[in-house]
N, C-alpha and C positions, 0 to 999 in steps of 0.2 A: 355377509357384506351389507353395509348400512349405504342407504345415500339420503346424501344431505339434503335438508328443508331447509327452503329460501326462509330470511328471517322476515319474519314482521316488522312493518315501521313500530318505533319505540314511539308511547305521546311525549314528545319531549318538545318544547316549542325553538325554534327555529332562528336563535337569537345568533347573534355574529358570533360567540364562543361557541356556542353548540357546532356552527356550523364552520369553525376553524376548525375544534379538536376533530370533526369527520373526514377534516382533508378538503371538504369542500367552498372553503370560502378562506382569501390570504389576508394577510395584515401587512395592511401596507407602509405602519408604523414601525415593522420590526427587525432587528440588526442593520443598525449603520453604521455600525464602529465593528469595535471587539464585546461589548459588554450587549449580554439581551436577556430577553425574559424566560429562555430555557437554557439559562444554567445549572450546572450540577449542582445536585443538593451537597451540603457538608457533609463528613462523615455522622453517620448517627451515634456514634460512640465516641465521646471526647478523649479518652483513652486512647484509642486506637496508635496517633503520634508513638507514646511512648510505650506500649508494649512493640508498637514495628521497631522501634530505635532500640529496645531490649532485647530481642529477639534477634536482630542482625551483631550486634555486640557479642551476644555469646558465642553465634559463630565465628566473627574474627575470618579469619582466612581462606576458611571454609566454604565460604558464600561468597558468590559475584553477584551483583546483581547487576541487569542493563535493562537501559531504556528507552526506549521508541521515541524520536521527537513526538507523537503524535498523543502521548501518554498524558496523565492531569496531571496538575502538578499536585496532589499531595502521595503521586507516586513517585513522581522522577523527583522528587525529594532527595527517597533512599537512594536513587540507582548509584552505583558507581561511576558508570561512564553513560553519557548518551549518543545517539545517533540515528543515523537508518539502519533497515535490515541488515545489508551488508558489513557494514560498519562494524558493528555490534557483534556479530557471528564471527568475525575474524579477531574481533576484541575476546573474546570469550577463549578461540583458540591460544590464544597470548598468554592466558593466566592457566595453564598446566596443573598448576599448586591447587586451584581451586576446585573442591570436590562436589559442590554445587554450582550450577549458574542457571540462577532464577532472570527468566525472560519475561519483560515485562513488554508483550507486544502480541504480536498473534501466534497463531500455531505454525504455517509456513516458513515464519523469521527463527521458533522456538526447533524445528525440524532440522532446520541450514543450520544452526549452532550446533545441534547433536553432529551432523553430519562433516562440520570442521574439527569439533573438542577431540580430545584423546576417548578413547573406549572406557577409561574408568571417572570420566566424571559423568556427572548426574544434569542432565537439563530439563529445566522445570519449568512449565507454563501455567499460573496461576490460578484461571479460571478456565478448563481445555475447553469452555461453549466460546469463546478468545477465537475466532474464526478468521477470512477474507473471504467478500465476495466477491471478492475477481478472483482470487485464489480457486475459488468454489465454481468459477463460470467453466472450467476445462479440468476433466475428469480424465482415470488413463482411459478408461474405455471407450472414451469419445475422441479420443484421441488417436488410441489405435485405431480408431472406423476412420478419423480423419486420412491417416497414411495408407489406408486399402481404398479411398477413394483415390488419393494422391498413383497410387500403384495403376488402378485401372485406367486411370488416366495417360498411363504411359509416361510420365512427370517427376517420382519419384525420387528416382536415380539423383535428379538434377537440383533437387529438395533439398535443402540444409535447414535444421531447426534452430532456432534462437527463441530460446526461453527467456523471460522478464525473471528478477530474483522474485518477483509476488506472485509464486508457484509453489505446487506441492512439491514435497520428495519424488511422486510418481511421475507427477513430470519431467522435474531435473532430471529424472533417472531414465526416459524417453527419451528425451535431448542427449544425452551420454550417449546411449544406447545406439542414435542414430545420427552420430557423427558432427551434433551442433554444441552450442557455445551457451552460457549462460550471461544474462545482461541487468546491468542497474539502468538505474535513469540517467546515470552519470555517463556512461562508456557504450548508451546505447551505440549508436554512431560504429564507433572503434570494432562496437560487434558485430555490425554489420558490413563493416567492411570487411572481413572476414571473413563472414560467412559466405561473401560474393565473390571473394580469392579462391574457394571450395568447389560453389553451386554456380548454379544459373539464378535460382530462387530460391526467398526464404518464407518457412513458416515460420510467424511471429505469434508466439501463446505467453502470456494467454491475454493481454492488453493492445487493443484494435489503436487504440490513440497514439500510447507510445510509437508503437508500429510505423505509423501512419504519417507519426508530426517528424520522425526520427530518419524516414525516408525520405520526403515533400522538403519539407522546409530545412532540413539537413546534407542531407545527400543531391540533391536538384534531381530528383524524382517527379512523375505527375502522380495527382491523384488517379489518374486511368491504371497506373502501374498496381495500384491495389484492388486487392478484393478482397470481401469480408467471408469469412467462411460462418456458416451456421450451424453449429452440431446439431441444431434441434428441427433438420430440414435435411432431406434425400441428398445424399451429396453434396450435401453443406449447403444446398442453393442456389448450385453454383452449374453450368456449364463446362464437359470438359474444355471446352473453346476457349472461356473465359478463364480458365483454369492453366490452358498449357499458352494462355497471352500475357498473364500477369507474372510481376516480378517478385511482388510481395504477397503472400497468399495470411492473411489476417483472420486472428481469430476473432470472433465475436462473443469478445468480453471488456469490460470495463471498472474503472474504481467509480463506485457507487459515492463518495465524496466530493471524488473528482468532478466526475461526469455530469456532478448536477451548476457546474457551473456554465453560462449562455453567452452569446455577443451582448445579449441585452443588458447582464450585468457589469458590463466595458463597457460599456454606452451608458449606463447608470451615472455611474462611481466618476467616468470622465464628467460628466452633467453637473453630479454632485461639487467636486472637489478640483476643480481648474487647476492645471500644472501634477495631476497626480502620474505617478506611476506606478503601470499595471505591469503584477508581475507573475507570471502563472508557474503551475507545476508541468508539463512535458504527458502528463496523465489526461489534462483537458480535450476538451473537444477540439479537432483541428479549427475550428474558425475563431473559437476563443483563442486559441495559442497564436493564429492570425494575427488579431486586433491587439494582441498582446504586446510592452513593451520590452519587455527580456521573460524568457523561457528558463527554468532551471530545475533541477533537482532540490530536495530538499537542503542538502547542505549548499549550493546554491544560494536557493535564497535567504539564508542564515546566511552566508559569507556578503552577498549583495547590500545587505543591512546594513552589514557592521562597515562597510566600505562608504555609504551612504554619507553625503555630507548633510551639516546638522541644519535641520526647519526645510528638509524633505521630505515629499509627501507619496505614503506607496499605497497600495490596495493588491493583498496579496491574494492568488489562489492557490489555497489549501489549505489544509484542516486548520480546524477552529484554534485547538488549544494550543498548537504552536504559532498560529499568528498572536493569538493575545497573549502570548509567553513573551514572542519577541515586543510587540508595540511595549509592553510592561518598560522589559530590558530597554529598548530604547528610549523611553520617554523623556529622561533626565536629558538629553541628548535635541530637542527639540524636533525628532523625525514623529511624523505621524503617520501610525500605521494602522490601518483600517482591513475588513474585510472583503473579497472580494463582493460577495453577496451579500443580499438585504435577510438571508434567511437562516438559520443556526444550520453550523454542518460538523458536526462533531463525528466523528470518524465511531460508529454502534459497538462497531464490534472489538475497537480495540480499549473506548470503556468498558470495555466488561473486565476490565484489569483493573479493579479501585481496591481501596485502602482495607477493606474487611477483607480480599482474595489475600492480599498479599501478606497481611498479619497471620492470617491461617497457615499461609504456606512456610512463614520465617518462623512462627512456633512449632507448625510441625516438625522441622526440619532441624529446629535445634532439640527437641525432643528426641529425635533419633529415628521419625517417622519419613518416609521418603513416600512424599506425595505428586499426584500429576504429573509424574516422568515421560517425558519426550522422547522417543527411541523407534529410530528408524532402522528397517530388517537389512542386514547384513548386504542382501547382493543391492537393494535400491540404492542403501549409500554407498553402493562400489561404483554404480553408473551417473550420481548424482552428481558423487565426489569428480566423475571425471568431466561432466560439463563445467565443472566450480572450478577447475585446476584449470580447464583450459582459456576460461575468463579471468582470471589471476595470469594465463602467459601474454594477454593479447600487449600489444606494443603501446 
């Protein structure tokens, strides 16, 4: 076993770059729009276009591809169809005929597609380091310790789980398992009210905001009614008191894109841009979603846009590459659509889907090579399949 030596100051002089790229000093000149100074580089390969558009050609029928609004664009170029997670994963089911379906999103979204498609198609996620960390914030093991806390507490019984769709298999297949429902950002709501036709309380995994904005400002809930659970704390952190008084028992996890937006950047953007409207994802922080002038889902605020009369002014929250996708699409249209934040937020881990992943995986594949396959174990997707089914019956 090794332990690690503190490092040495580097002699590096202390200039305002040096001491951006450390994290310790901001720019107070960067993103005000859609366009900044940490844009994705080009593909390195000018090529790349057309062996990806060679490559999907020879498969023909063979191949579906989908794609994540949150993807660049010189992915969702190829996709077939785009959308959210769910979207996508039930679009994928639809095409039967198709012996591949290449997932251009994370590994969660790439799992739900295995676990909707038929047993003999192939689902493929490009680059598998293609991650969530909200996905990543609730593990099953942490999870089962959550419901032996939930048990001791004498609680349980009365416990219904509602899982967010930006969960693993082992979750969905935990929510099956013990009697809960799975939810988008769209039907959160619908699933909750559901799950309190069942319970007394619900556990919401693995996103504390959705949880939280979906109860309070949806349902006329108090913030007293929640509590944040901590896996990485005895008992979550929690009291059983506070435990058998609350209604919502909230995981503590978050979208790391999401999350990073504040009141302060509403209070910016309105400073900036007089008459704008803020428009957030459902994922923010409750006081952002507060100050907020409409809340929505992704498709949401793709649909609020296009509804938008023209030489409107929005400031959207949420990821980078679908708000400067849409300002792009709108612009002819005279609506201005800006960022919510002054600071790039490109969603890390679902770039890790670019144009060199996906030429690899469309040539392997028309090669007769079957790469990074997707495939969730028999009994998770029989429990997973059945929180997915019973979010598909809600009214």
């Amino acid at each position: 076993m090794t332990t690690a030596q503190p490092r040495q100051d580097l002699d590096v002089p202390a200039t305002p770059l040096a001491l951006l790229l450390l994290g310790r000093e901001s720019d107070p000149k960067s993103e005000r729009g859609v366009e900044c100074p940490g844009d994705l580089p080009a593909a390195s390969d000018p090529d790349l276009v057309e062996r990806a558009r060679a490559a999907k050609e020879k498969l023909g029928d063979k191949v579906f591809v989908l794609g994540h609004h949150y993807q660049r664009d010189e992915v969702i170029q190829f996709a077939d169809v785009t959308g959210d997670s769910f979207k996508l994963a039930r679009d994928a089911a639809a095409r039967p005929e198709a012996e591949y379906i290449v997932f251009c999103g994370v590994h969660f979204m790439a799992e739900s597609a295995d676990i909707l498609t038929d047993d003999d198609q192939k689902v493929v996620l490009p680059d598998l380091a293609a991650g969530c960390s909200m996905a990543d914030m609730a593990n099953a093991e942490q999870v089962a310790e959550c419901w032996d806390v939930l048990t001791e507490a004498g609680i349980a019984e009365q416990v219904v789980p509602v899982s967010y769709m930006n969960s693993s298999a082992d979750i969905k297949a935990f929510t099956g398992k013990h009697g809960g429902t799975i939810c988008t950002s769209s039907n959160a709501k619908r699933a909750l009210d559901w799950a309190f036709e069942q319970g007394e309380k619900v556990l919401f995994l693995p996103d504390q905001h959705l949880g939280r904005n979906t109860a309070v400002r949806d349902m006329g809930m108090t913030l007293d009614d929640c509590v944040v659970y901590n896996p990485h704390k005895p008992g979550g952190g929690l009291t059983v008191e506070q435990l058998r008084a609350a209604k919502m028992i909230l995981w503590r996890g978050h979208c790391s894109v999401h999350g990073r937006f504040s009141l302060d950047s509403v209070n910016d953007v309105r400073e900036r841009i007089p008459g704008v409207n803020v428009l957030v994802h459902p994922e923010c922080k409750h006081e952002v979603v507060a100050a907020a002038d409409q809340v929505g889902s992704t498709e949401y605020i793709i649909k609020a846009l296009e509804a938008a009369p023209a030489g409107s002014k929005w400031a959207i929250g949420t990821e980078l590459n679908l708000v400067r996708r849409l300002a792009n699409r709108f612009a002819d249209e005279g609506k201005e659509i800006v960022f919510l934040d002054k600071t790039v937020c490109f969603c890390s881990t679902m770039n890790r889907i670019d144009l060199p992943h996906l030429v690899w995986t469309l040539e392997s594949l028309a090669e007769g090579n079957l790469v990074n396959r997707i495939e969730v174990d028999r009994e998770t997707e029989s429990f997973a399949k059945l929180a997915l089914e019973r979010m598909l019956a809600l009214p």
